[in-house]
Residue frames relative to the residue before (quaternion, step in Angstrom):
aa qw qx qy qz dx dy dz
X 1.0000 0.0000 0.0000 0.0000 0.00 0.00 0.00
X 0.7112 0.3942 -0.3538 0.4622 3.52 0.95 -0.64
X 0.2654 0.7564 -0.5978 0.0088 3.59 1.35 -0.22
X 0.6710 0.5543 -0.3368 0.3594 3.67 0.39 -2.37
X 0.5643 0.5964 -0.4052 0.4021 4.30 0.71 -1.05
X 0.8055 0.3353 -0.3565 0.3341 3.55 0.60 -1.18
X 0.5801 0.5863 -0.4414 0.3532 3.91 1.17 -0.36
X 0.6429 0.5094 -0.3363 0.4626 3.62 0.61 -0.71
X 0.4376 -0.6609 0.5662 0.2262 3.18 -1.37 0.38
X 0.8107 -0.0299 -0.0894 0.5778 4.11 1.27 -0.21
X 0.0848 -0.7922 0.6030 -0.0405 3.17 -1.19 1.20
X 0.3133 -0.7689 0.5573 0.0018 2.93 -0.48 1.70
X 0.4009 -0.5739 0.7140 0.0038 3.79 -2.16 0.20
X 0.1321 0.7032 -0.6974 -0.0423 3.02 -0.51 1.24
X 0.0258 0.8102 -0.5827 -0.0583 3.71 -0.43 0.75
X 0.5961 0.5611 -0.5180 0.2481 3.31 -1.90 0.05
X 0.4284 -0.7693 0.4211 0.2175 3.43 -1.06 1.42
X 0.7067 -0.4910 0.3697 0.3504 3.30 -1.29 -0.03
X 0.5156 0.6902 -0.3463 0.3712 3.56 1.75 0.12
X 0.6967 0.3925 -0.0793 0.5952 3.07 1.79 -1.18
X 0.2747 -0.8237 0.4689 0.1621 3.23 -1.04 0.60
X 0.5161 0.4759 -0.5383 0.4662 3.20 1.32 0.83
X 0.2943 -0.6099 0.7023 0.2197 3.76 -1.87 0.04
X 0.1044 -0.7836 0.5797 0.1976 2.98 -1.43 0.69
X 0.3618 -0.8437 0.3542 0.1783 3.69 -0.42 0.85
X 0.5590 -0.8147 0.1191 -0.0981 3.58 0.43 1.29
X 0.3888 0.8356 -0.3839 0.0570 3.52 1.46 0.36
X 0.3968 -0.7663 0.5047 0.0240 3.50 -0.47 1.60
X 0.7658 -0.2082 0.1614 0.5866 3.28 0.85 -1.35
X 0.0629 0.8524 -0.5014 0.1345 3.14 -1.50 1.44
X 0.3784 -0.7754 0.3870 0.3252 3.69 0.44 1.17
X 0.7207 0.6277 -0.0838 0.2822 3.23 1.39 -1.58
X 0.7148 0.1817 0.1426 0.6601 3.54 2.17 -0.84
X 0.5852 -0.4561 0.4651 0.4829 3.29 -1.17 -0.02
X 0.5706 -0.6077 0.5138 0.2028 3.32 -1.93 0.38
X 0.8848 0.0942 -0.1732 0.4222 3.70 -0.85 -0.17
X 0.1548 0.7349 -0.6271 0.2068 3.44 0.69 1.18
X 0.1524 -0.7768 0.5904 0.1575 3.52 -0.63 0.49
X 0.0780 -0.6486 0.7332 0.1889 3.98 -1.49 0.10
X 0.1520 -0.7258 0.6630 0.1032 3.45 -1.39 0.43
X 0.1076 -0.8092 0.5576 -0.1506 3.15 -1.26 0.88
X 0.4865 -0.7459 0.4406 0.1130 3.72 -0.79 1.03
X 0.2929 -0.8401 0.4206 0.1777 3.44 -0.03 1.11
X 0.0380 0.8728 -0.4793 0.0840 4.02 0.76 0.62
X 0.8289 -0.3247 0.2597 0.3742 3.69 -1.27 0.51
X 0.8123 0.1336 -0.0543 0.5652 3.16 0.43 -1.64
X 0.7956 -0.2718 0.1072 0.5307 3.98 0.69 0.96
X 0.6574 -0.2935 0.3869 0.5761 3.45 -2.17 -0.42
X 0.1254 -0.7244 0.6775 0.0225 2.61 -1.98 0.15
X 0.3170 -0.8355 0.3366 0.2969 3.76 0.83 0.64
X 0.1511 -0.8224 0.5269 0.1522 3.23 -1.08 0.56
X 0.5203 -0.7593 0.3673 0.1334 3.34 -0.62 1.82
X 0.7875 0.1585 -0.0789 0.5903 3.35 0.87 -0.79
X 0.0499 -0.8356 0.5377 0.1007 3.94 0.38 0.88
X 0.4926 0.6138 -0.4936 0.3701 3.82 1.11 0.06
X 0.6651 0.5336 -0.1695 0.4942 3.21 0.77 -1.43
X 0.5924 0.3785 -0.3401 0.6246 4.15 0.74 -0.56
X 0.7491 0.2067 -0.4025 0.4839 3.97 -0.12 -0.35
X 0.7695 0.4784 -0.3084 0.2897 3.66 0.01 -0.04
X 0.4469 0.8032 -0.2690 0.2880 3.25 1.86 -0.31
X 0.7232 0.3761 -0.1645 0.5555 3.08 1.37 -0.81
X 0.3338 0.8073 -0.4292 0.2294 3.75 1.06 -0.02
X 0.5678 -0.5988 0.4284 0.3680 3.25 -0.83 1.49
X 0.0764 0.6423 -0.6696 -0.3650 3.93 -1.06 -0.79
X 0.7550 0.4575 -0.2751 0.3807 3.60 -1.50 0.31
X 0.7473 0.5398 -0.2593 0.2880 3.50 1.56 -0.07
X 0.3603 -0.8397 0.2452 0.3240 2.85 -0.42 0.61
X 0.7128 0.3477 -0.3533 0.4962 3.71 -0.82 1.23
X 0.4369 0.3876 -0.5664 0.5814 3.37 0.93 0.79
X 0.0634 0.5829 -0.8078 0.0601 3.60 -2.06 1.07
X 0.3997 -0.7329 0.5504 0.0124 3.58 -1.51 0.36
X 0.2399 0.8107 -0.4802 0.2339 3.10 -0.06 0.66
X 0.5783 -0.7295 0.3575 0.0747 3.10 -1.41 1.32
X 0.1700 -0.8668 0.4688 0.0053 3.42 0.26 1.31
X 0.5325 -0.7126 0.3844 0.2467 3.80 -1.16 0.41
X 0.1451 0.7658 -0.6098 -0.1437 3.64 0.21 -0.47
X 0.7633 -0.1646 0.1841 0.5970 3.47 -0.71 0.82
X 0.8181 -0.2895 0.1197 0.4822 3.67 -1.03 -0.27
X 0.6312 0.6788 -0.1245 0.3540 3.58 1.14 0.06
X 0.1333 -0.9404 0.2982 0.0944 3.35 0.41 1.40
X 0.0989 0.8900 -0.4414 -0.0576 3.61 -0.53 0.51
X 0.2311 -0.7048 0.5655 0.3606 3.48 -0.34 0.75
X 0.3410 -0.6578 0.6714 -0.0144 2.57 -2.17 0.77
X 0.3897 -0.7540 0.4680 0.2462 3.73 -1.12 0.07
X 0.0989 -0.8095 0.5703 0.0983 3.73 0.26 0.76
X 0.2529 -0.8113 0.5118 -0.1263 3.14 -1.03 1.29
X 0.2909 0.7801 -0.5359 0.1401 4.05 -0.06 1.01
X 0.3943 -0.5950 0.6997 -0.0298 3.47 -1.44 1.18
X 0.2587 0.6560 -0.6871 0.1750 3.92 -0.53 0.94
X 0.0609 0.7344 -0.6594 0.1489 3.22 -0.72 1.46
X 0.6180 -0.6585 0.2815 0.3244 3.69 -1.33 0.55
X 0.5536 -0.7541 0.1593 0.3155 3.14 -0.93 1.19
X 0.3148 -0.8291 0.3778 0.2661 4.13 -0.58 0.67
X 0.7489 0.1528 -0.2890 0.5765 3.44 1.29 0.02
X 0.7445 -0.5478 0.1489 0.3513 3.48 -1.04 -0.22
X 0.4995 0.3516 -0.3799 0.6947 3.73 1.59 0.26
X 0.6335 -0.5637 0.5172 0.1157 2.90 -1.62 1.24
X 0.0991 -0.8268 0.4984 0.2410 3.68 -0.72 0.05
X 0.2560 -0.7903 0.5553 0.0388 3.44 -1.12 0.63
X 0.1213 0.8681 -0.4173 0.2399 3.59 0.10 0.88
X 0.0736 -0.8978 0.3691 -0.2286 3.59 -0.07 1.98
X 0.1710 0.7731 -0.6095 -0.0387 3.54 -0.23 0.89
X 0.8220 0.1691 -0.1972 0.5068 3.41 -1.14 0.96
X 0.7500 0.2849 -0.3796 0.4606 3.59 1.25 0.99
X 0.1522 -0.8087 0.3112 0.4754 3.04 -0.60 -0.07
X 0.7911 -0.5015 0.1549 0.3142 2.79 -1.83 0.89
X 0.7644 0.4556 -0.2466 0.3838 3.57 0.76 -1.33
X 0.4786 0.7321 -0.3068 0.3754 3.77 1.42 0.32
X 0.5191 0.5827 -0.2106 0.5888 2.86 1.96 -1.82
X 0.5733 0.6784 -0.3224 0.3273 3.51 0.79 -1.26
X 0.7341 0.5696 -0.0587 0.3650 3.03 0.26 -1.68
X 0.6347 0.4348 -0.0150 0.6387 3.49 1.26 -1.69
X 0.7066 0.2401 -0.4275 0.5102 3.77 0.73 0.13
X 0.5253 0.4807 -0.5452 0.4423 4.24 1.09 0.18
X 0.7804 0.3801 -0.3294 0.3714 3.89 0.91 -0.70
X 0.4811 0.4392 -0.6163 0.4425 3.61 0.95 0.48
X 0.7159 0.4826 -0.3863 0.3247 3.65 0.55 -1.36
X 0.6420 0.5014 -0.3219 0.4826 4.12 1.38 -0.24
X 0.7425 0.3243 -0.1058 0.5764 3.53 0.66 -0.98
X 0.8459 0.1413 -0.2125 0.4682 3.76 0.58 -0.14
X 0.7382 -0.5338 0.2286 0.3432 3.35 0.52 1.02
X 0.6148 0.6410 -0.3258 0.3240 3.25 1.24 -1.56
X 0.2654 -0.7139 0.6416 0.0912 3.47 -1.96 0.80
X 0.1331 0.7652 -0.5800 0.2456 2.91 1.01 1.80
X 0.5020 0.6943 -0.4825 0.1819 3.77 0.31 -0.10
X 0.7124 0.5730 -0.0643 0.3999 2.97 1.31 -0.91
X 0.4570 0.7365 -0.1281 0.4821 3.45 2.34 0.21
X 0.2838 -0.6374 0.5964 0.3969 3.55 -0.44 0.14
X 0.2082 -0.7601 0.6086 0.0924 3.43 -1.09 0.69
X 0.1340 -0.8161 0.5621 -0.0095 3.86 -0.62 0.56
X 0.3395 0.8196 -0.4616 0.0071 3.73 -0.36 0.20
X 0.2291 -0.7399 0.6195 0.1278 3.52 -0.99 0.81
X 0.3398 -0.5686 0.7234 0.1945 3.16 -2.00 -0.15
X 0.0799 -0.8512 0.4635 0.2330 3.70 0.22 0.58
X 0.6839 0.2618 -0.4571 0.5048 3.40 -1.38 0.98
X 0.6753 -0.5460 0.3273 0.3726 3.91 0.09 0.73
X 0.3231 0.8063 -0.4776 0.1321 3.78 1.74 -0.26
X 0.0934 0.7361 -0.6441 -0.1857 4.04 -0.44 -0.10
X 0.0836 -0.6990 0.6960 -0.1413 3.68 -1.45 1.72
X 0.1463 -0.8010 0.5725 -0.0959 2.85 -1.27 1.32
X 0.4895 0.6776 -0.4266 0.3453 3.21 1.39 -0.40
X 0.6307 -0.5823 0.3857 0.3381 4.09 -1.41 0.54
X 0.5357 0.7348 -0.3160 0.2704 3.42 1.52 -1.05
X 0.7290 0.5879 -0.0822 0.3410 3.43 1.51 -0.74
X 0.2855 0.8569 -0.2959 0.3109 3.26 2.63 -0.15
X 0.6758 0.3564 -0.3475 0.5435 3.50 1.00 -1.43
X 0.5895 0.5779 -0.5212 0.2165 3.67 0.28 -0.81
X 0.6533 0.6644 -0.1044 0.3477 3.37 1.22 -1.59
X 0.6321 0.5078 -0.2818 0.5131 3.41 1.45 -1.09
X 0.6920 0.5737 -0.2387 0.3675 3.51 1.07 -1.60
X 0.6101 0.5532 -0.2141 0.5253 3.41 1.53 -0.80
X 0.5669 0.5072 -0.3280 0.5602 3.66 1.17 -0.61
X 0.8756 0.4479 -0.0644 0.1688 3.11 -0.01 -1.01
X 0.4672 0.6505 -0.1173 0.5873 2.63 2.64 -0.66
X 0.4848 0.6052 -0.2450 0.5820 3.36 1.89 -1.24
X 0.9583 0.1195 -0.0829 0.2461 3.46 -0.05 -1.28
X 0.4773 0.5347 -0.4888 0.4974 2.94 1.69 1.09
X 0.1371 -0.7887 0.4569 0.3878 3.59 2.11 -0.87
X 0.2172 0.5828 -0.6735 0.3994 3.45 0.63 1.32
X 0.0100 -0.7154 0.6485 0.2600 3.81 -0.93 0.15
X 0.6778 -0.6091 0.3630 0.1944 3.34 -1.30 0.82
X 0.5690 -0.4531 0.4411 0.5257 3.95 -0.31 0.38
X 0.5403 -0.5491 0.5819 0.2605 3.78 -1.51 1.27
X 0.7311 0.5884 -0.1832 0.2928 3.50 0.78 -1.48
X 0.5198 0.7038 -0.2085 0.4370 3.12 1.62 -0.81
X 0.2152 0.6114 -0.7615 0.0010 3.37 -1.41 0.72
X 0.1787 -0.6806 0.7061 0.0791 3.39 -1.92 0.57
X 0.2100 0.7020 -0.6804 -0.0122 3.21 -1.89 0.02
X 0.1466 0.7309 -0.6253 0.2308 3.31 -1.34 0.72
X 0.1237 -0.8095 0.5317 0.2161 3.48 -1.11 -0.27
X 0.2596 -0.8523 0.4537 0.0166 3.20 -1.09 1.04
X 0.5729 -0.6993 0.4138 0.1075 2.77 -1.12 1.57
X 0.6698 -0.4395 0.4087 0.4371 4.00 -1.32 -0.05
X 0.7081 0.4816 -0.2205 0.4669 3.51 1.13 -0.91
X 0.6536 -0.5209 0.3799 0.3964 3.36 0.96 -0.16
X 0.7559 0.5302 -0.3232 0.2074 3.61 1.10 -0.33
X 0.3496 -0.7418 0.4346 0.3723 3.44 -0.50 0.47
X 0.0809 -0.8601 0.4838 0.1398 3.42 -1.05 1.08
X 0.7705 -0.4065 0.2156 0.4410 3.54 -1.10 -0.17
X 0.0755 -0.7908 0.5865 0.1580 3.62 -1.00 -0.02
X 0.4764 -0.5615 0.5419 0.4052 3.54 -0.99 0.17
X 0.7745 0.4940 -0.2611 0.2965 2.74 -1.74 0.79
X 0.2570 0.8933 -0.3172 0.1881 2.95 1.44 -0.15
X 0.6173 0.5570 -0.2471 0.4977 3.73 0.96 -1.33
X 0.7035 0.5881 -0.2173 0.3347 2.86 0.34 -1.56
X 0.8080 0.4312 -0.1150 0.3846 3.37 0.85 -1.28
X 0.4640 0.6088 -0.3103 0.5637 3.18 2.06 -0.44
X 0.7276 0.3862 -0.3135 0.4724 3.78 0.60 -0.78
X 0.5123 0.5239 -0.5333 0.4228 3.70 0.71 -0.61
X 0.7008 0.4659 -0.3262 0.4306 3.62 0.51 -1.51
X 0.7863 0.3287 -0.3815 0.3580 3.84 0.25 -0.79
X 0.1607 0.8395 -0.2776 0.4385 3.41 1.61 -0.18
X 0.8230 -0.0033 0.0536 0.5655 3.60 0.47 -1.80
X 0.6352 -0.6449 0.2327 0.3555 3.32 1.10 1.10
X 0.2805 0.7800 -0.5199 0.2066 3.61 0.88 0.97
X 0.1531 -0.8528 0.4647 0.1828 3.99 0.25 0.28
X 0.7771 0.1770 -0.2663 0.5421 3.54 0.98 0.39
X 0.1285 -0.8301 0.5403 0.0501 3.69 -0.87 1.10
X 0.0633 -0.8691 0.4784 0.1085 3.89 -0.04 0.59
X 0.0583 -0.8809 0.4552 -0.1162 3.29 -0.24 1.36
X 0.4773 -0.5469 0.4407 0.5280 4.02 -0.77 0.08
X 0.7522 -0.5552 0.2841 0.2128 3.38 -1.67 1.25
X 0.4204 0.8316 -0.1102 0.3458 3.04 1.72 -1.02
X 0.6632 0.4401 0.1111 0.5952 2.92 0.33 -2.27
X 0.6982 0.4937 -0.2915 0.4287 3.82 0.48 -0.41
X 0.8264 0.3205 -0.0861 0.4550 3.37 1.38 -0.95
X 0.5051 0.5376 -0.3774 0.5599 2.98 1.78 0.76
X 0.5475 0.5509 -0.5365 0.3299 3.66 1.60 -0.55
X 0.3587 -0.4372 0.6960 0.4424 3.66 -1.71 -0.25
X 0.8681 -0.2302 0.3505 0.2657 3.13 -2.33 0.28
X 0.0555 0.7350 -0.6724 0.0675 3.81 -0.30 0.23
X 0.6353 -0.4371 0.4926 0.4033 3.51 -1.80 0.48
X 0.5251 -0.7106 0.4160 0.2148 3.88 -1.57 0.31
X 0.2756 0.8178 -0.4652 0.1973 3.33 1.52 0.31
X 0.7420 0.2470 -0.1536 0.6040 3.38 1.25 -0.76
X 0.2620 -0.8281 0.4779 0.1312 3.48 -1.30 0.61
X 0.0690 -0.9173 0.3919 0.0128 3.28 0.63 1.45
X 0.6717 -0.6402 0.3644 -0.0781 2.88 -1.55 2.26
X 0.0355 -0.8625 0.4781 0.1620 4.10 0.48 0.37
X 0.2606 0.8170 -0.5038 -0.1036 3.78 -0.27 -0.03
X 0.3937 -0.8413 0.3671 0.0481 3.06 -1.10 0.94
X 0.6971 0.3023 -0.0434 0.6487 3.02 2.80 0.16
X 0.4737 -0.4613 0.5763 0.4804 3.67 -1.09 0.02
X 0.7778 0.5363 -0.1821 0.2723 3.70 0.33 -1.30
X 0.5358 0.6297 -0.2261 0.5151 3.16 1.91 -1.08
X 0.7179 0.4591 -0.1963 0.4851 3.34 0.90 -1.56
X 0.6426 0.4705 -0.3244 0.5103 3.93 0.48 -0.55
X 0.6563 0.5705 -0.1975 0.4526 3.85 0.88 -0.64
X 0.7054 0.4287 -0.1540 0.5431 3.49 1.66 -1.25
X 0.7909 0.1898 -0.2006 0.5461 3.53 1.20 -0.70
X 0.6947 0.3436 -0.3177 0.5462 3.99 0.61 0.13
């Protein structure tokens, strides 16, 4: 099936359902450039139409005050964009839990709901669990673990999390939050759209240099640490 992929020299993605009216344009493979850059674009009457600032277009519509919505700055190829993680953990009505993912994947959420219910005390296993990516975005990258817990957990304490707030990091089986690349990059996208607090793995904090204080940036060094500092 992948035969036609290896002759060409770029293979592009045109993704996004017919619910959303944005596309996201896809680069998978490319002899000429890096790979999974992505462009996004607005699907309008008289055609695409690019969108210059895709942080600002997925976040426009972003509850404030709810709980289970967090933010968090995602890569796309060299390109940061915050996003809006979205989770819904309500009690379970039949006897298998349910687990239900758009724009994640499913067996990650999985995973990331056995290490809150081990490492953070929480009896969340036992919950229906929903999550979304708002605006049709699909992200797979690890960088997005802490975003995902804070968003769980915000749901099933119904505590919502500071508007102002973004996070990222990734988390480990033990509970720890580790470093990710990119780190700078993802701090400015967030201060950028006027976020004033960025929570990030301790790590990644003590490698940044000095930067201006518009944003007040958050070290953790756990799943357990982080759920304790903001809930």
């Amino acid at each position: 099936p992948k035969v036609l992929e290896h002759l060409v020299d770029t293979v592009l993605y045109f993704e996004g359902g017919k619910d959303h009216p944005y596309r996201i344009l896809r680069a998978v493979k490319n002899r000429f450039g890096s790979t999974n850059e992505i462009g996004v674009f607005e699907m309008l009457d008289s055609g695409l139409r690019e969108v210059t600032n895709p942080s600002e277009i997925f976040l426009s519509e972003r509850p404030y005050n709810a709980s289970g919505s967090v933010v968090t700055p995602s890569m796309e190829g060299t390109r940061p964009i915050l996003v809006e993680i979205q989770a819904l953990v309500s009690p379970c009505g039949f006897g298998v839990p349910r687990r239900t993912t758009i724009g994640l994947d499913n067996s990650r959420v999985s995973l990331l709901l056995a290490v809150l219910e081990k490492r953070a005390g929480l009896q969340i296993l036992g919950q229906d669990v929903f999550m979304n990516v708002a605006g049709g975005v699909k992200i797979e990258e690890p960088a997005i673990d802490l975003a995902i817990c804070l968003a769980l957990v915000s749901s099933f304490l119904n505590k919502p999390l500071d508007p102002g707030v973004a996070a990222f990091g990734e988390i480990g089986l033990a509970g720890e939050v580790r470093g990710v690349s990119h780190a700078d990059m993802r701090i400015n996208e967030a201060r950028k759209l006027g976020f004033k607090k960025c929570i990030l793995p301790r790590i990644n904090l003590d490698r940044l240099k000095p930067g201006d204080d518009s944003i007040a940036l958050i070290g953790v060094d756990s799943v357990e640490g982080a759920v304790e500092e903001f809930f």
